[in-house]
GUKE-736012 format. One record per residue: x, y negated, z of N, C-alpha, C, O in turn. Coordinates in steps of 0.2 Angstrom, whole numbers, plus 2048, in hexadecimal, padded with zeros to 3 digits. Layout:
BEGIN
XYZXYZXYZXYZ ...
This chain:
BEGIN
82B0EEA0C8300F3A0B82D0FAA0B8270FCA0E 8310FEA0782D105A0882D109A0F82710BA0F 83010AA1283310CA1882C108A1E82A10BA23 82A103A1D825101A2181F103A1D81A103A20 81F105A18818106A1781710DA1681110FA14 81C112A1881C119A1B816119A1F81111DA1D 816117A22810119A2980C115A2B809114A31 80B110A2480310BA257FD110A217FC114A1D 7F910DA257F2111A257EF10FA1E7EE109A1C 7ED114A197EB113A127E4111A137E210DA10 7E1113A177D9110A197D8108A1A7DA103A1E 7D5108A147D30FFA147CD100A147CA105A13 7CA0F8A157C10F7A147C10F5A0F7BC0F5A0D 7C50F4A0B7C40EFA027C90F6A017CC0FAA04 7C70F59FB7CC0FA9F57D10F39F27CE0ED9F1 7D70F59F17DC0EE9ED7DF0F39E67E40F79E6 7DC0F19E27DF0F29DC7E00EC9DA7DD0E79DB 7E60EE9D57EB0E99D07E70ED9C77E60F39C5 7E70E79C47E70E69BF7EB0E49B97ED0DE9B9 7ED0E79B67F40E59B27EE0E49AB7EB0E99A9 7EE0DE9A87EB0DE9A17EA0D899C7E50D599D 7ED0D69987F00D19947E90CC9927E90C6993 7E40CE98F7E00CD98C7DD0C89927DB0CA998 7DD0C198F7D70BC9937D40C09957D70C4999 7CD0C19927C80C39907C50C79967C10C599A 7C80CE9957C80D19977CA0D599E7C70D99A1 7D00D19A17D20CD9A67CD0CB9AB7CD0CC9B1 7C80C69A87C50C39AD7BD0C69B07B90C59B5 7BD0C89AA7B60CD9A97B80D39AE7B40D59B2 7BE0D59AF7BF0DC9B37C00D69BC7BB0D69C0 7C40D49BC7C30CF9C27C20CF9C47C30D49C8 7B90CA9C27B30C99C57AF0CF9C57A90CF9C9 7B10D39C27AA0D89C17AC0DE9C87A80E09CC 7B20DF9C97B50E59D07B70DF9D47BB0E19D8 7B60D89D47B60D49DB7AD0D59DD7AC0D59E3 7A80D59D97A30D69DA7A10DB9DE79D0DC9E3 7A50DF9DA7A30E79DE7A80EA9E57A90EF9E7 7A90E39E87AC0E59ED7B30E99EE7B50ED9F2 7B70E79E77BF0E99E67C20E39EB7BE0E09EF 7C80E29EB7CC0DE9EC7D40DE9E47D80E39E2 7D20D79E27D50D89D97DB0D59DA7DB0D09DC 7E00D79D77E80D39D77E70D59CE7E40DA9CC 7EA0D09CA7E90CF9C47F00CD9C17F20C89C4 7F40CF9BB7F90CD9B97F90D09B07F90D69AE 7FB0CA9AC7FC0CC9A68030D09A48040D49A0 8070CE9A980D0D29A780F0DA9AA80D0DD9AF 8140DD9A58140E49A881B0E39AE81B0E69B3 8200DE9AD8250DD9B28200DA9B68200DE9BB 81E0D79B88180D49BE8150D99C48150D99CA 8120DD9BD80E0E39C18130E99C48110EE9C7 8180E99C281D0EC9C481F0E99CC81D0EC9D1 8210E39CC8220E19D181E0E19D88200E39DD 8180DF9D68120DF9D98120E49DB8130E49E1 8100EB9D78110F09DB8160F49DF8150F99E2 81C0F19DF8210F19E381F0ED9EA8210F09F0 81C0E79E981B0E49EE8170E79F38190E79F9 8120E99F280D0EA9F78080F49F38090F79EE 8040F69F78010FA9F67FA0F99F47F60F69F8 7F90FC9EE7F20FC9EA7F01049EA7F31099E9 7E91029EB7E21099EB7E210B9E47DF1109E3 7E41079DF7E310A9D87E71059D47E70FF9D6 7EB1069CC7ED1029CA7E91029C27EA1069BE 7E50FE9C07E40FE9B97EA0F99B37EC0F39B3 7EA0FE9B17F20FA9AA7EF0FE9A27ED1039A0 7F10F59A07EE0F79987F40F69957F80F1995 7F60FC9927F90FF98D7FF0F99888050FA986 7FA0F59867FD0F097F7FE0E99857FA0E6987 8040E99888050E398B80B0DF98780E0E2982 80B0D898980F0D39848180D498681C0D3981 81A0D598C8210D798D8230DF98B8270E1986 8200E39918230E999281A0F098E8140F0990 81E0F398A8160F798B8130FB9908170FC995 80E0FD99080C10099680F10699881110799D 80F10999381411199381A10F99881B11299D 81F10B99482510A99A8211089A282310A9A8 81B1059A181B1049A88161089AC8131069B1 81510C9A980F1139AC8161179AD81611A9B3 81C1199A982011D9AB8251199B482711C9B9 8251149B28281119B88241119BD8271139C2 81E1109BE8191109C281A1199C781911B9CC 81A11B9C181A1239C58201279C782212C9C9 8241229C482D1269C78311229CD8371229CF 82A11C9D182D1179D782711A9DC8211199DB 82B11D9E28281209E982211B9EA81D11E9EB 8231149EA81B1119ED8161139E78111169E8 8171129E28101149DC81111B9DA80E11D9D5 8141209DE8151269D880D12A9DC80C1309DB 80A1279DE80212B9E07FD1279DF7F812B9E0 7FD1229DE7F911B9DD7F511F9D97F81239D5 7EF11D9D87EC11F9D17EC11A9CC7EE1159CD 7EB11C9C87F01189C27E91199BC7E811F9B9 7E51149BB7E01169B57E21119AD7E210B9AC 7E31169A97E71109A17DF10D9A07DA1109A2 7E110799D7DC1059997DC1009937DE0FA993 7DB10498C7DE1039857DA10397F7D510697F 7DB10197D7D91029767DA1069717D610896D 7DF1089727E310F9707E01169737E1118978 7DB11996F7D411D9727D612496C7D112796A 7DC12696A7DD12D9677DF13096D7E412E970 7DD13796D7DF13B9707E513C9737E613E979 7EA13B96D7F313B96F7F41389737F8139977 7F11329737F312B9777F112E97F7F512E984 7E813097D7E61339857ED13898A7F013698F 7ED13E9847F11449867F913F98B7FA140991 7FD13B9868021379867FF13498E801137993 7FB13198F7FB12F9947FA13299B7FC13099F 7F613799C7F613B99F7FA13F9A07FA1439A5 80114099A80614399D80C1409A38101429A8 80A13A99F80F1379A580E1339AA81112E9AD 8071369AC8041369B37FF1339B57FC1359BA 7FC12F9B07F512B9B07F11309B37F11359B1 7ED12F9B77E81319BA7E11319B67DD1369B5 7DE1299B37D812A9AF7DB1279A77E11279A6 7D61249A37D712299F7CF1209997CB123996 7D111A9997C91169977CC1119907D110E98E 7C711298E7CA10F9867C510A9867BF10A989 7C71059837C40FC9827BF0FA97B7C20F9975 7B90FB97B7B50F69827B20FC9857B0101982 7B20FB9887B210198F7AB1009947AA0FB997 7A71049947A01049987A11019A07A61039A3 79E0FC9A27A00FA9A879E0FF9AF7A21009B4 7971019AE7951079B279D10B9B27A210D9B5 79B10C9AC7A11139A87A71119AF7A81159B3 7A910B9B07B210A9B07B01099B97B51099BD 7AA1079BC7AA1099C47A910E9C47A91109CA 7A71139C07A71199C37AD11D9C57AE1209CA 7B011C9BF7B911E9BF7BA11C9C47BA1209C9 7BC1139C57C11129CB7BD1169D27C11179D7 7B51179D27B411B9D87B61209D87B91229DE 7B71239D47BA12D9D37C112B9D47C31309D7 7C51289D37CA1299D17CD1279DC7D112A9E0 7CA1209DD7CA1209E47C91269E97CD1289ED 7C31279E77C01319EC7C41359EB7C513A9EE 7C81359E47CD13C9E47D31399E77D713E9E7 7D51359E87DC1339EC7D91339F57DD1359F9 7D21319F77D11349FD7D113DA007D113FA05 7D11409F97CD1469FB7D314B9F97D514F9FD 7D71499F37DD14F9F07E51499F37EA14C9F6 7E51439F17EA1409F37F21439F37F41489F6 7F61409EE7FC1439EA8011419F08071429EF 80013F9F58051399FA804141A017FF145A02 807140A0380A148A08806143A0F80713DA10 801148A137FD143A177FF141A1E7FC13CA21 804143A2080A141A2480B13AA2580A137A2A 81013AA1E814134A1E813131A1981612CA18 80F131A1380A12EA0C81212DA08813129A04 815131A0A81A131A048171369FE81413BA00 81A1359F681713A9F281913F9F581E13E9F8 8151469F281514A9F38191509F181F1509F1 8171579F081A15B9E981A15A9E281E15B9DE 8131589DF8101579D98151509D781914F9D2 81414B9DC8181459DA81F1459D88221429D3 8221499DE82714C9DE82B14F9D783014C9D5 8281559D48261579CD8281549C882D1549C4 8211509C982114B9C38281459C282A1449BC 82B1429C78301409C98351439C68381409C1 8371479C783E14C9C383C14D9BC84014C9B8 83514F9BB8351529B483714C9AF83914D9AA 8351459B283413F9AE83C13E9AD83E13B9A7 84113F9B184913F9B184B1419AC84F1409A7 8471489AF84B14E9A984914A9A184D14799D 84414C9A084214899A847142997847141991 84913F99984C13799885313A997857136995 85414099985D14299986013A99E86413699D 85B13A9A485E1339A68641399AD86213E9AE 8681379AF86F13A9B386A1369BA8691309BC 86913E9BF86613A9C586A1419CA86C1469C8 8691409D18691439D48611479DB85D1439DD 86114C9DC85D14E9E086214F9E88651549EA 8611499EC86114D9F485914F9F885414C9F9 85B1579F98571589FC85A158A06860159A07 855156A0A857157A0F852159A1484C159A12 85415BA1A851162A1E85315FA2585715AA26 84F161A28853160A31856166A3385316BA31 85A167A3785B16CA3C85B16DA4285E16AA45 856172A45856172A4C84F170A4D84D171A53 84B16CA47844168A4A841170A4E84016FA54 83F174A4B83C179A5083C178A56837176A58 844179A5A84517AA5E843171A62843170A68 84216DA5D83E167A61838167A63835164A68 835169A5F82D16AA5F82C16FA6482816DA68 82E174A6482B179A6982C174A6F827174A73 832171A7183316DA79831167A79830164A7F 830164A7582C15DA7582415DA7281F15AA75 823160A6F81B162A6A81D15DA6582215AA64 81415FA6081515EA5A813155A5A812153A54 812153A5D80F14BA5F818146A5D819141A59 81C14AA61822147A6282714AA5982A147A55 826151A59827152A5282514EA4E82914CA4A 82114CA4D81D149A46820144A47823142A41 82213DA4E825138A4D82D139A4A82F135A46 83213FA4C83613FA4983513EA4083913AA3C 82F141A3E830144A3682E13CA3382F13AA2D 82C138A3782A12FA3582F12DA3283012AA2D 83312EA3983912BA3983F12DA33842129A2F 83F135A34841135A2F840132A26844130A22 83A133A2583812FA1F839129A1E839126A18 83A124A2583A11CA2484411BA23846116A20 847120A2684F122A2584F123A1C854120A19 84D126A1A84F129A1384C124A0F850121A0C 846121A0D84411CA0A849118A0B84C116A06 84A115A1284F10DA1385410EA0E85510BA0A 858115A11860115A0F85E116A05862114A01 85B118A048581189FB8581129FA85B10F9F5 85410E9FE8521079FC85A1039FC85B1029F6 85E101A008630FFA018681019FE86D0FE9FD 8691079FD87010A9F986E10D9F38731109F0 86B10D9F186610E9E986410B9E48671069E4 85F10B9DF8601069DB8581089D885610E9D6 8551029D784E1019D484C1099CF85010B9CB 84610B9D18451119CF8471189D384311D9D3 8491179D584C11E9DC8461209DE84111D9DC 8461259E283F1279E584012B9EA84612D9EA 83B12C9EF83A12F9F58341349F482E1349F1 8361399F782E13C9F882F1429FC8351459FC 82A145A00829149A0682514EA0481F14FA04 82B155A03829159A0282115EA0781C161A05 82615CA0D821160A11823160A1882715BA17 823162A1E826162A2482A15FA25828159A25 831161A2683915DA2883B15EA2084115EA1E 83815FA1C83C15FA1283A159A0F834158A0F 840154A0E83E14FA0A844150A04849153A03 84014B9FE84714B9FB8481449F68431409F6 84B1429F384D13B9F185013C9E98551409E8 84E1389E68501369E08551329DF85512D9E3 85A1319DB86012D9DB86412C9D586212F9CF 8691289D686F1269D087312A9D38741299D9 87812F9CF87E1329D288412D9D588712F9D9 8841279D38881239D58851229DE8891239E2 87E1219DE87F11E9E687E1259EA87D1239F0 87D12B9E987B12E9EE8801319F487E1349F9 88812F9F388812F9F988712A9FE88612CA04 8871229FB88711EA0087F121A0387F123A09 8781219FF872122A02873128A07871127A0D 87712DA07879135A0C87A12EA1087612AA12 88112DA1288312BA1787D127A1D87D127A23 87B123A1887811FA1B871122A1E86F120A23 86F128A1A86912BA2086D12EA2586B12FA2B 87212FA24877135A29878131A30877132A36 87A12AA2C87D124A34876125A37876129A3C 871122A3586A11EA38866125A3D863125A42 86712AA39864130A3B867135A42864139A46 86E133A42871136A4787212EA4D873130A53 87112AA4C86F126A50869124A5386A120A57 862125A5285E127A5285A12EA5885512DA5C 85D131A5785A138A5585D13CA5D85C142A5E 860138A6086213BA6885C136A6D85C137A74 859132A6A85312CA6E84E131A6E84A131A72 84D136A6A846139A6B848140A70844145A6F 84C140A7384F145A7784D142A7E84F13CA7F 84B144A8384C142A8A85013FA8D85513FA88 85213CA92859139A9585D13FA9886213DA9A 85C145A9B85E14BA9C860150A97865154A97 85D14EA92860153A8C86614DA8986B14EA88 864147A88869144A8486F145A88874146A85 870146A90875145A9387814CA9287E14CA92 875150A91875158A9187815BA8B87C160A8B 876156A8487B159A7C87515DA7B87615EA75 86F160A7C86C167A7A867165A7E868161A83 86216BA7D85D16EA8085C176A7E860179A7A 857177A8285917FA8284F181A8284B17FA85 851185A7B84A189A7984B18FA78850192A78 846193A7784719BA74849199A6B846195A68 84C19EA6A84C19EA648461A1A5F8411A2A62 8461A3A5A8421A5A558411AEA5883B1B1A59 8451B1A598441B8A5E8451B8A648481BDA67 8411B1A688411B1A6E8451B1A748441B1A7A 84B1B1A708521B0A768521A9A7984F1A5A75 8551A8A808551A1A8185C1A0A7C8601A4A7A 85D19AA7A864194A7886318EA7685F18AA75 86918DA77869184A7886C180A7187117FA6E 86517DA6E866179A68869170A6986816CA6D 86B170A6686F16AA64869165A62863167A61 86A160A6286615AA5F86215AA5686315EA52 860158A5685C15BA51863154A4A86514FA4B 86215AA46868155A40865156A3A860159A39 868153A36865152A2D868157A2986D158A2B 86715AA2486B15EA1F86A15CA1886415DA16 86E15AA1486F158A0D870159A08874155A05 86D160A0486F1629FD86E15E9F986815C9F8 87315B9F58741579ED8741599E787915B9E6 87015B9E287415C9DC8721579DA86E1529DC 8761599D38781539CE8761569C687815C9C6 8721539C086F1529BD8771549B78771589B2 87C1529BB8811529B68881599B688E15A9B4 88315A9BA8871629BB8841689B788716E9B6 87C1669B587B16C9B487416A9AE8721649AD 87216F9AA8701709A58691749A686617A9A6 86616C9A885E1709AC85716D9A78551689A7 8551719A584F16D9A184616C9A384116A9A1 8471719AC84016F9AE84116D9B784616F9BB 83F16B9B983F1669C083D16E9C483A16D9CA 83D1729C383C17A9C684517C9CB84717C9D0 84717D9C384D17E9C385417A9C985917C9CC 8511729C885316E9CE8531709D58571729D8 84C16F9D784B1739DD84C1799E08491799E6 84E17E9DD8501859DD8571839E08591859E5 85C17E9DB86417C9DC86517A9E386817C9E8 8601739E385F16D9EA85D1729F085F16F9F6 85B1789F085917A9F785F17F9F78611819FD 8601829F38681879F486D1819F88701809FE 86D17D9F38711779F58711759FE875175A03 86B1749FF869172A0586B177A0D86D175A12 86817EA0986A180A0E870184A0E871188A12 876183A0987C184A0C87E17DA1088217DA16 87C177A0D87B170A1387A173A1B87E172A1F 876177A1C874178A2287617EA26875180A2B 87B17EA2287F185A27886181A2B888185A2F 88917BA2B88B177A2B887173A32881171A31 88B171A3888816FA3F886168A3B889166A36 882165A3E88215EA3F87F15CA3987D160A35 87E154A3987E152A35882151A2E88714EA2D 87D155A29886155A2387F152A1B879151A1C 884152A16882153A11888156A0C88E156A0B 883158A0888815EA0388615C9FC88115D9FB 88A1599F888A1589F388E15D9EC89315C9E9 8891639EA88A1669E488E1669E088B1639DB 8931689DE8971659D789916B9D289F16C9D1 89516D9D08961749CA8971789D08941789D6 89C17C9CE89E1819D38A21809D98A51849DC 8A11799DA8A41799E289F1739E589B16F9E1 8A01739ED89C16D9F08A116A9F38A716C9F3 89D1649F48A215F9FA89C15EA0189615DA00 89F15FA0689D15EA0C89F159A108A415AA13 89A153A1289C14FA1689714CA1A89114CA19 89B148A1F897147A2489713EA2589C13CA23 89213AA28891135A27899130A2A89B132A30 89D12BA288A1129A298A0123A2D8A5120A30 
């Protein structure tokens, strides 16, 4: 599940890449040639396979050839980069299809390398070494919690937009984390912001539908991809889990207590409440947006009228009015 693979350690001793590639041939040739070289290879002619697969488990690079016999590669290089476990994966095409449009085309909708067939064998370990080093050194996955990032983030929305497919953006926030970190430290923060990402993936996973996405803005900012249909049941359900949750990382004096008590940002003492979730929604079908800039400008107004608002809430957008609610 993705929620467990939050906070698994990307450092392996083998590299595991997945090969997606119809051709015997060529297939076997690649195999043995990167089992040789000390890969670890999973191998699959189909594009629904390699889909799966990469749903299943996490790979260090994915290589997929373009002309497959089910699904073409393009549907599954677009799929690949609009689902939270692959949207960072490095992803190298490998085709026959060697004009430039093809190149461009592919790198727009996310491909990292691209190698045209019959392809230099030095030429294609040097790739997957480069292309390995720059996911160690630049890495699109937020270093936290290895959910994508902002770029992935991005790319995610603009791929929507494009599609005129009808989704929603929740962005969410915490409140009050400050005032936890100053009294507990950043050791005991950082396990909150785990948590919270293993909360918002779950509840995506379970109330959502193949395709949705997660990713990790930065600090306590995450935000979530969706079908306008399920995002209230996914709110709710980070709302239950999060406010259940979220009084255990409090002392037994404080939990008995309702608060704890910090200086504020102009150094007054006061007493904060428990730390809570805030949920700005918009919706794809309220408004007339043609760049994923434009979203995030709405999602974070959205959010933080969410946050004026005690507790745990979410706010859902709706042209010129919101709806405000809180986990039932």
């Amino acid at each position: 599940m993705v929620s467990e693979l939050v906070i698994k350690s990307r450092k392996k001793t083998i590299a595991e890449l997945l090969v997606i590639e119809d051709d015997q041939e060529i297939q076997q040739v690649v195999s043995q040639g990167l089992s040789n070289a000390g890969y670890s290879i999973t191998v699959t002619t189909s594009g629904e396979e390699g889909l799966r697969l990469a749903m299943r488990q996490p790979f260090d690079l994915i290589m997929l050839d373009l002309m497959l016999p089910d699904i073409d590669g393009w549907t599954v290089l677009r799929q690949l980069r609009e689902r939270t476990q692959t949207a960072t994966t490095p992803l190298m095409l490998v085709s026959a299809l060697g004009k430039p449009e093809e190149k461009v085309r592919g790198f727009q909708l996310g491909a990292d390398d691209y190698i045209t067939k019959p392809f230099d064998w030095n030429e294609l370990l040097a790739r997957i070494s480069a292309s390995l080093r720059r996911r160690e050194v630049e890495g699109n996955a937020n270093p936290s919690t290895m959910l994508p990032g902002n770029r992935a983030i991005e790319r995610a929305i603009a791929a929507r937009l494009d599609r005129k497919q009808p989704f929603v953006v929740g962005y969410c926030d915490l409140d009050h984390f400050k005032a936890y970190n100053d009294q507990y430290g950043f050791l005991k923060g950082d396990a909150i912001i785990h948590q919270t990402a293993r909360i918002i993936t779950g509840a995506v996973e379970r109330s959502g539908a193949a395709g949705d996405f997660v990713g990790h803005i930065g600090g306590d900012d995450f935000v979530f991809l969706a079908h306008p249909d399920n995002v209230a049941a996914i709110c709710e359900s980070i709302i239950r889990e999060f406010d259940q949750l979220a009084p255990l990382y409090y002392d037994i004096e404080s939990r008995q207590r309702g608060f704890i008590r910090q200086n504020d940002r102009e150094g007054n003492p006061k007493q904060f409440p428990f730390v809570s979730i805030s949920i700005g929604v918009v919706s794809s079908l309220n408004h007339q947006i043609t760049h994923f800039a434009e979203f995030g400008d709405l999602a974070a107004d959205v959010k933080k009228r969410a946050k004026a608002h005690k507790g745990s809430v979410y706010l859902i957008e709706t042209g010129d009015q919101a709806t405000v609610k809180v986990a039932s």
